[in-house]
Backbone as CSV, one residue per row, in Angstrom:
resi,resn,N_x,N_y,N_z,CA_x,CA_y,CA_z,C_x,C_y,C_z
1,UNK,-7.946,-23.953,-1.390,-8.888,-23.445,-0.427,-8.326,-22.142,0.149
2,UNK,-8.979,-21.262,-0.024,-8.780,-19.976,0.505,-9.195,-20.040,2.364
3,UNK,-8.277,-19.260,3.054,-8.364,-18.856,4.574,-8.193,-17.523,4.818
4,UNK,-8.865,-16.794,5.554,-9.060,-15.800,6.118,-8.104,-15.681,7.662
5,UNK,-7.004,-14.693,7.000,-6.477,-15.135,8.622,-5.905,-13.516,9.216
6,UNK,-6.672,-13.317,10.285,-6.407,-12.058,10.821,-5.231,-11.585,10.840
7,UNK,-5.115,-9.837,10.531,-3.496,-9.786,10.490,-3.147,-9.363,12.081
8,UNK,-1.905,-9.976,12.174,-1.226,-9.812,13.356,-1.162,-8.235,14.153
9,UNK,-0.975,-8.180,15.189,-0.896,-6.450,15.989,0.086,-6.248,15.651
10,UNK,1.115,-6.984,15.083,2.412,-6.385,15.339,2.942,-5.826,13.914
11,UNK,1.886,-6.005,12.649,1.725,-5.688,11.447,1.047,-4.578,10.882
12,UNK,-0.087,-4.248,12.130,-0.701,-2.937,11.783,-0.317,-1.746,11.174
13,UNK,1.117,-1.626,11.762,1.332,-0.552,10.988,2.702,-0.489,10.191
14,UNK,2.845,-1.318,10.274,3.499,-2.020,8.356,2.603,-1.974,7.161
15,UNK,1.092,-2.370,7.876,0.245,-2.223,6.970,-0.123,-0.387,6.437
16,UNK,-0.294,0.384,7.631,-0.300,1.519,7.780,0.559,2.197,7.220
17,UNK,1.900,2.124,7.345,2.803,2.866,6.337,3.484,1.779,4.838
18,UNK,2.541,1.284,4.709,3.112,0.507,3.358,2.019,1.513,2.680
19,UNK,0.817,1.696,2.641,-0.109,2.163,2.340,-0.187,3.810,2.000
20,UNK,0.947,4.432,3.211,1.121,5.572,2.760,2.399,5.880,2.193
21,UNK,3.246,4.868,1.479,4.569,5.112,0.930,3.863,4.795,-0.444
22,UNK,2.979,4.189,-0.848,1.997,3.918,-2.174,1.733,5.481,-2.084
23,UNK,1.005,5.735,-1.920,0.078,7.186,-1.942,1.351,8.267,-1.864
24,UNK,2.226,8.275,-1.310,3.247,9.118,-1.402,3.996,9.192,-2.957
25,UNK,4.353,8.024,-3.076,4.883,7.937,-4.610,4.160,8.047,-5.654
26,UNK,3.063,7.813,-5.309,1.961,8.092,-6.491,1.548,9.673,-6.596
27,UNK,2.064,9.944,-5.789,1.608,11.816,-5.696,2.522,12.099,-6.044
28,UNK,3.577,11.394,-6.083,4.742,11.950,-6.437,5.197,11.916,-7.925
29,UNK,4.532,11.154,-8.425,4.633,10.601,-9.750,3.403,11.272,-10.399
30,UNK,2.629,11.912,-9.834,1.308,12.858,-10.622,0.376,12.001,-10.963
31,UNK,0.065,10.761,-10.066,-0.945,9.791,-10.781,-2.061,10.178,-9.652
32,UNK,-3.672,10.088,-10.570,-4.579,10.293,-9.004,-4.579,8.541,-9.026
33,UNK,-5.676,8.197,-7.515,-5.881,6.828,-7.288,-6.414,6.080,-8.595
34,UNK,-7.421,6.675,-9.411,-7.856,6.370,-10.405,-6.865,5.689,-11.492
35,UNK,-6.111,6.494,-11.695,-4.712,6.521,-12.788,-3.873,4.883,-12.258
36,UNK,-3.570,4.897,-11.051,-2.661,3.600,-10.544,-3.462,2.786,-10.754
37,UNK,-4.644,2.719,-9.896,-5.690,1.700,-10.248,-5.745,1.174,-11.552
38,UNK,-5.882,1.967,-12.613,-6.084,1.193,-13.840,-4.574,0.684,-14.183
39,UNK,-3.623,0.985,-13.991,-2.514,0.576,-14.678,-1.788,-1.011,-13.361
40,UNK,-2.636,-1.000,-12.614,-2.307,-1.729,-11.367,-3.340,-3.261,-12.061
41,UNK,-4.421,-2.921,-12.638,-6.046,-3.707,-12.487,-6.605,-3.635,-11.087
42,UNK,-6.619,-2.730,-10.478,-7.439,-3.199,-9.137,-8.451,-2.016,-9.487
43,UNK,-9.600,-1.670,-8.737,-10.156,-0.909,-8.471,-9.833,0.563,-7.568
44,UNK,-10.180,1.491,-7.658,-9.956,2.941,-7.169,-10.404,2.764,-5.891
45,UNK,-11.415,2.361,-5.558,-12.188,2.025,-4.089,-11.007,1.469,-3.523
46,UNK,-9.989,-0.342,-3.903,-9.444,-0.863,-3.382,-8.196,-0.009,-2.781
47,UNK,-7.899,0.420,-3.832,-6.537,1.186,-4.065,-6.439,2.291,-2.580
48,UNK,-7.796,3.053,-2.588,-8.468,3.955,-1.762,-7.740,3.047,-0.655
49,UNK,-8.186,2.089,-0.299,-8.767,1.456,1.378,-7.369,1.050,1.810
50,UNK,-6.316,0.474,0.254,-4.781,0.457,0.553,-4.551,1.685,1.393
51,UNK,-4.004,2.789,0.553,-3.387,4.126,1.357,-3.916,4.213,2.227
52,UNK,-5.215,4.243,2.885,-5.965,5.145,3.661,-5.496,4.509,5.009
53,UNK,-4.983,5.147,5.812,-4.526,4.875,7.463,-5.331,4.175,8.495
54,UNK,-6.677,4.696,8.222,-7.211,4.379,9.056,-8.712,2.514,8.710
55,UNK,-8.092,2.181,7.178,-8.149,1.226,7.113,-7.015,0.147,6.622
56,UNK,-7.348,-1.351,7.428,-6.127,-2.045,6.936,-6.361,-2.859,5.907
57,UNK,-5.609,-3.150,5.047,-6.089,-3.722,3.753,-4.551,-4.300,3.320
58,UNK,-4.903,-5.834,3.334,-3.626,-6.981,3.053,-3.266,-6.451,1.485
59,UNK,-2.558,-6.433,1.017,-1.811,-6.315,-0.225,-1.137,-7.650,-0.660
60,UNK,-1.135,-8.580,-1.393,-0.278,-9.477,-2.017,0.896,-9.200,-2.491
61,UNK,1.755,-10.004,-2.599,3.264,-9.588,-3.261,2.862,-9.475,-4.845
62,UNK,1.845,-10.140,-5.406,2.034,-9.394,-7.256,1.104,-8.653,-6.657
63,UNK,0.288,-8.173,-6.038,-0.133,-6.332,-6.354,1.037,-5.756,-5.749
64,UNK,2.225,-6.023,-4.835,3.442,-5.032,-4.557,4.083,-4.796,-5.975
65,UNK,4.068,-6.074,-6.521,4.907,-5.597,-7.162,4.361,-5.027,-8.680
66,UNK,3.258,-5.223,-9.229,2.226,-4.298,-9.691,2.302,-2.768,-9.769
67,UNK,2.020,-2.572,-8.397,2.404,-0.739,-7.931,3.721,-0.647,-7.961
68,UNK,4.608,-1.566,-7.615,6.001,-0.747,-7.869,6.109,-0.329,-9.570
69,UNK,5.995,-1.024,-9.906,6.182,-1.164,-11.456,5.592,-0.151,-12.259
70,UNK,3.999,0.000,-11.692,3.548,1.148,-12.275,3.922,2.443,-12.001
71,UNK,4.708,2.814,-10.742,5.138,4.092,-9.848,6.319,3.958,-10.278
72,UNK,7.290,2.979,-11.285,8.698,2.635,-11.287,9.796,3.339,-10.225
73,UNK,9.290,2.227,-9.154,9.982,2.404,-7.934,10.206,1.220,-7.457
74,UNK,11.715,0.438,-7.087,11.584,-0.977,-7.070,10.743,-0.921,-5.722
75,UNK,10.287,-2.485,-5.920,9.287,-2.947,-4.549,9.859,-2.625,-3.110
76,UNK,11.140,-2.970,-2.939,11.498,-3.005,-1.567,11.520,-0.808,-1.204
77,UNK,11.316,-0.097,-2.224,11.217,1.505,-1.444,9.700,1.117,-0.892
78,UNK,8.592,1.018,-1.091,7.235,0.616,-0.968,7.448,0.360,0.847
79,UNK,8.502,-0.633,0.969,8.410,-1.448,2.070,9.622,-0.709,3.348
80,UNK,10.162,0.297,2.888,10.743,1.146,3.791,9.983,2.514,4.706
81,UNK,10.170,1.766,5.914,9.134,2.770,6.899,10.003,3.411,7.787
82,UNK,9.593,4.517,7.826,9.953,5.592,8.635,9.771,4.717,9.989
83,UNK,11.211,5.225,10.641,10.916,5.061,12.288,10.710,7.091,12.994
84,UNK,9.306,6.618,13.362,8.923,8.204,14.320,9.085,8.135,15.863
85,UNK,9.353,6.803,15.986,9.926,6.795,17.550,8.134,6.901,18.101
86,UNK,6.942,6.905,17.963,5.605,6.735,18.039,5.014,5.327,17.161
87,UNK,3.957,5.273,17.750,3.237,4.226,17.222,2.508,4.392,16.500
88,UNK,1.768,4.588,15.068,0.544,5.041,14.771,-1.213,4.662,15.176
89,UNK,-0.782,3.820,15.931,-2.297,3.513,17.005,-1.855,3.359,18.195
């Protein structure tokens, strides 16, 4: 049985910069969203709503480790966030 369970405040922006360390490495690696997407199986839309800041979008550990694999970057760089001493909301 599947549950729907709101993500925590204190995750927001774990979610927020997990999303833009994807999109960072993928630019970095010369792939557009399109390109990861297919080598990921998810959709370009999904992929989209990952990076994008200003939406939050849960990621599973096999799509982490999916995108690492396709960006060949182990999983745990993905999960290293900048401290800016700010909050992003």
């Amino acid at each position: 049985m599947s549950r729907s369970k709101a993500i925590a405040y204190q995750n927001i922006n774990r979610y927020i910069q997990l999303g833009l360390n994807i999109a960072y490495f993928r630019k970095l690696r010369g792939l557009t969203q399109e390109q990861l997407a297919e080598k990921t199986g998810i959709s370009r839309s999904y992929l989209s709503a990952v990076e994008a800041p200003n939406i939050i979008k849960t990621v599973s550990l096999e799509l982490l480790f999916e995108i690492s694999d396709a960006l060949c970057v182990a999983p745990h760089r993905l999960l290293e966030f900048r401290e800016t001493g700010q909050e992003l909301l």
